[in-house]
N, C-alpha and C positions, 0 to 999 in steps of 0.2 A: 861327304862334307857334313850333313845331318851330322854323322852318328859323332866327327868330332868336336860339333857344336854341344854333343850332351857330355864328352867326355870336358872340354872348358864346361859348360854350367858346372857341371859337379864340381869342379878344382875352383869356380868364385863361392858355390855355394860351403865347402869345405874353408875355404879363405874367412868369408864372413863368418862361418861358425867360430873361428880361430879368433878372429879378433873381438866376439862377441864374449866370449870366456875372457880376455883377456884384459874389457872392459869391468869385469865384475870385481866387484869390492876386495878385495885380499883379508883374510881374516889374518885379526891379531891375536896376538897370545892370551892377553890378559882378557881379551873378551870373553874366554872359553872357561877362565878361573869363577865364574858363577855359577857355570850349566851346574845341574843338580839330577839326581835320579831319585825319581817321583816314586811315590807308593801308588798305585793303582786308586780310586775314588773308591771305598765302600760303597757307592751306592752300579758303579759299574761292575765289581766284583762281583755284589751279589745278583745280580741282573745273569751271569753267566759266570760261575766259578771258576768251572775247568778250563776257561780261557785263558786265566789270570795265571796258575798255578802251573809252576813246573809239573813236567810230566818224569823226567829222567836223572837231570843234573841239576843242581841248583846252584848258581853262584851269585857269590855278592851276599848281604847280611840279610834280605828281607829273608830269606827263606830257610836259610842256614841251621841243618837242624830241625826243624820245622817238623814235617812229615816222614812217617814209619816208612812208606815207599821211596824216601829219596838215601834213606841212611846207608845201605847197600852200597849205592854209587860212593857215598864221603869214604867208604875201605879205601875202595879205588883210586880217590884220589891223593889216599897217605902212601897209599900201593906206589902212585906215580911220583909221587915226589920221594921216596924212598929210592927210588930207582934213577930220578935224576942227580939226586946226592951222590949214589955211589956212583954213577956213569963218571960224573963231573970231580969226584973225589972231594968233595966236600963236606966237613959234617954239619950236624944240626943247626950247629950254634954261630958258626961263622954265616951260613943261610938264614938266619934271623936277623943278625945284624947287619948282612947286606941290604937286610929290606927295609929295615927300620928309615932310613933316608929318605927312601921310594915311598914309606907311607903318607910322608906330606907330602909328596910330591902326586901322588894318586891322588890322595884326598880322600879319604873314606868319608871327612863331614861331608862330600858334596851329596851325600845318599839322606832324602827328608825325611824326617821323623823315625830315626832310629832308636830304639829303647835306648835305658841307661845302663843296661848292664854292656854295650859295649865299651870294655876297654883295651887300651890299649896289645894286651896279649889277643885277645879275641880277632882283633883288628889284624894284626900281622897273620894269626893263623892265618884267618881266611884270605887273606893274599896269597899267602903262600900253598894253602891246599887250593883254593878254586882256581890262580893262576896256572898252575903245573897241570890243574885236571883240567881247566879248559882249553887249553895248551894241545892236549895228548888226546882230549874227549873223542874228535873226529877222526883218529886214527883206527882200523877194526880190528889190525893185528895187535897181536900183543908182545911183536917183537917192536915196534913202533919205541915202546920204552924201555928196552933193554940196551 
């Protein structure tokens, strides 16, 4: 009898879990249309550099380019997206202006304090190489993208 009194507690405690989620606030769309991607505070950076800095891939514009160690990986990811093209049979140009839509709809302003030399070419690149590379990044084979 015990042991089916803990199998009910666990099926109320399971129950209350369910309706305690289900209490919770529902997020709306437009609330998410502010979120922003912060630059790290200079003063925690330099507090511990290596924290802050990519070690392998860098995506997104703060780092983009950046550092002699990460340029190696950017092959790779013209590597993967050349490879997605051809899988997909698509060329260059129609892959850019698919993305072009997707750029406002991503948002790259929601990234704070971006220089000014972003424009819009730079902007699509890196969609389009950091999405494909981070896309393929955690696969180890290199049939993954073939």
């Amino acid at each position: 009898m015990k042991g089916g009194d803990n199998i009910s507690d666990g099926f109320f405690l399971d129950m209350e879990l369910i309706e305690k989620f289900k209490s919770l606030p529902r997020a709306k769309e437009d609330q998410w249309k502010d979120c922003c991607i912060y630059r790290v505070p200079s003063y925690m950076r330099e507090a511990n550099p290596e924290a802050y800095a990519p070690k392998l891939l860098s995506l997104g514009p703060y780092h983009h380019g950046a550092a002699p160690h990460l340029k190696e990986m950017e092959k790779h990811k013209y590597r993967a997206l050349s490879r997605v093209l051809k899988r997909t049979r698509m060329c260059v140009e129609d892959f850019i202006e698919a993305l072009r839509p997707l750029k406002k709809e991503l948002n790259i302003d929601s990234y704070n304090h971006l220089d000014e030399k972003w424009r819009e070419e730079e902007e699509i690149e890196v969609l389009a190489t950091d999405g494909v590379g981070w896309s393929f990044s955690d696969r180890g084979d290199s049939g993954a993208l073939q």
